[in-house]
C-alpha positions as CSV (number, residue, x, y, z in Angstrom):
1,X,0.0,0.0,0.0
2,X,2.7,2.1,0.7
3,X,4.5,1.6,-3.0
4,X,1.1,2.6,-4.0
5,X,1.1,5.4,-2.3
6,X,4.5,7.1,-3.0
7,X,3.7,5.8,-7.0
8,X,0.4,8.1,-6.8
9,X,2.1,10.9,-5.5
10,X,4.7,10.6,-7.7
11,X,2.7,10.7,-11.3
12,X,0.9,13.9,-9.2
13,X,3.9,16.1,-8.9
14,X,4.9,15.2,-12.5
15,X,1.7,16.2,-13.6
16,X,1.5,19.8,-11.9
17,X,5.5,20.3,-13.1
18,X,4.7,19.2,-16.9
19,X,2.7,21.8,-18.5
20,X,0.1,21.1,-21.2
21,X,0.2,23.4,-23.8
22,X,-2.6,22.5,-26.4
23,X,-2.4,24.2,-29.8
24,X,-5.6,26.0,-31.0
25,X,-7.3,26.8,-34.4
26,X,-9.9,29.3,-35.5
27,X,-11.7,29.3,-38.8
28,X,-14.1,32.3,-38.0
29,X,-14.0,36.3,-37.1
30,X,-17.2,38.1,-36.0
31,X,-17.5,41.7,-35.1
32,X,-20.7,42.0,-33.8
33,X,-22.2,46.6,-33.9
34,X,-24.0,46.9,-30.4
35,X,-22.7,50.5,-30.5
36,X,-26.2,52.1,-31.0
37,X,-25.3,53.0,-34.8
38,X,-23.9,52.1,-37.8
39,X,-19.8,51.6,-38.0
40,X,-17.6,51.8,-40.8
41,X,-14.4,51.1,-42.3
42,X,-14.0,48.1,-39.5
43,X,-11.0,46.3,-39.7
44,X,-9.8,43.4,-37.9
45,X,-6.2,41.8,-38.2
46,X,-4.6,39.1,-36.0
47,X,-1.3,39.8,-35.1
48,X,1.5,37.5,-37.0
49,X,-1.1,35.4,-38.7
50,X,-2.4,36.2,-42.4
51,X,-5.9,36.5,-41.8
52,X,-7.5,39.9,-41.6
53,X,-11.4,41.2,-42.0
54,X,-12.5,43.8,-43.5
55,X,-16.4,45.6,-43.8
56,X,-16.9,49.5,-45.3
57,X,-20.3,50.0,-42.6
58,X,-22.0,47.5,-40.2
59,X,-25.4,48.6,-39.1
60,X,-26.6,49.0,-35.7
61,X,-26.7,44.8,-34.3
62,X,-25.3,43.2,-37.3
63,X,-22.6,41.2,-37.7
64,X,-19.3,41.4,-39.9
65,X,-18.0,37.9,-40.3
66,X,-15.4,35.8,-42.1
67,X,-15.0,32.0,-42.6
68,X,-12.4,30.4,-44.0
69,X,-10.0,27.1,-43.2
70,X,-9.0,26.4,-40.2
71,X,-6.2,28.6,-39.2
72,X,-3.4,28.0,-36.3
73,X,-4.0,30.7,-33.5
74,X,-0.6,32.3,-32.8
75,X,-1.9,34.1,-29.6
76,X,-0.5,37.6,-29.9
77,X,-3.4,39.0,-30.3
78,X,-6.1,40.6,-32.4
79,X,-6.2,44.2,-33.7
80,X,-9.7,46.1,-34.1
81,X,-10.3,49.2,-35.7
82,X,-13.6,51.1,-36.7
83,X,-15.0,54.3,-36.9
84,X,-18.0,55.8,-36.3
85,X,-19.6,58.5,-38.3
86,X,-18.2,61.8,-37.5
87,X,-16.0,60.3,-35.1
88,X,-12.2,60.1,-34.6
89,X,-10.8,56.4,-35.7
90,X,-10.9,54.0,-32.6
91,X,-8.3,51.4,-32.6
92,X,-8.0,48.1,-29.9
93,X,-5.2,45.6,-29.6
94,X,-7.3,42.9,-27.7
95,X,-5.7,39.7,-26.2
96,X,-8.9,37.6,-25.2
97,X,-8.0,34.3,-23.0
98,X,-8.9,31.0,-24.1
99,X,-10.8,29.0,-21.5
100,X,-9.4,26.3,-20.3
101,X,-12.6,24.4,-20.5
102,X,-12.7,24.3,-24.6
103,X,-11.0,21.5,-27.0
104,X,-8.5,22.2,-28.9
105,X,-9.4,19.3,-31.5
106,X,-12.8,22.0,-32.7
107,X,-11.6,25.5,-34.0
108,X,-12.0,29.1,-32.5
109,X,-14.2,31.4,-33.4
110,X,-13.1,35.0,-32.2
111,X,-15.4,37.4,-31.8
112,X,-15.6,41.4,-30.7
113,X,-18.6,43.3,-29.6
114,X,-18.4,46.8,-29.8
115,X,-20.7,48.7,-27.5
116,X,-22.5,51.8,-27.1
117,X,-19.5,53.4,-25.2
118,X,-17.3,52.7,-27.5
119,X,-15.1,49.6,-25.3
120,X,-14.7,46.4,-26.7
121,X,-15.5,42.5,-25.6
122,X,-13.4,40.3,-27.1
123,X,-14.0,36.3,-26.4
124,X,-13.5,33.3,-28.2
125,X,-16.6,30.2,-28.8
126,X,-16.9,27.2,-29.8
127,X,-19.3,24.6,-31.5
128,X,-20.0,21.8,-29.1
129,X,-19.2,18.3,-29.9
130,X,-22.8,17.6,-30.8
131,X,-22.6,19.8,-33.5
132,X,-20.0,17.6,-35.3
């Protein structure tokens, strides 16, 4: 019992030492207006990755989206930029976290809401299994 024991507490302390890095993907980028009026010239790049969005105006509650292939997500973030009518250019680096709780096996989609104040929610979803 005691072998038992010391080999349990063993495989423990290796596994809070190793640290599990899982690689994630992304195959979508939403930019969703909840600003109270119509955007424009939105633009959305992630930082050293090729993919980038683009929309001239987005209407009050729609949605600017892209889908493409499923992309590796290099994790240095994701620049936003928009303006509103009449309105200086508003520019966000955002740096969302990834929750622990997602797979990494079913892609990322990013997404940005940009509110009535002009601040910025950046998260990333995912389809559940079922959907698959």
């Amino acid at each position: 019992m005691k072998k038992l024991v010391i080999l349990l507490s063993s495989f423990a302390s290796v596994a809070c030492v190793t640290s599990y890095t899982p690689t994630y993907r992304f195959n979508q980028i939403q930019v969703v207006n909840l600003s109270g009026s119509t955007i424009e010239d939105v633009g959305v790049r992630v930082v050293d990755s090729e993919k980038a969005l683009s929309c001239d105006e987005v209407a009050m509650n729609a949605v600017c989206e892209d889908r493409f292939g499923t992309r590796p997500f290099p994790q240095q973030g994701i620049e936003l930029s928009w303006t509103h009518p009449g309105d200086n250019r508003k520019r966000e680096v955002l740096t969302p976290k990834i929750p622990v709780t997602f797979y990494s096996a079913i892609p990322l989609r990013i997404v940005m809401e940009v509110n009535e104040d002009g601040s910025v929610n950046s998260f990333f979803e995912q389809d559940s299994l079922a959907k698959r």
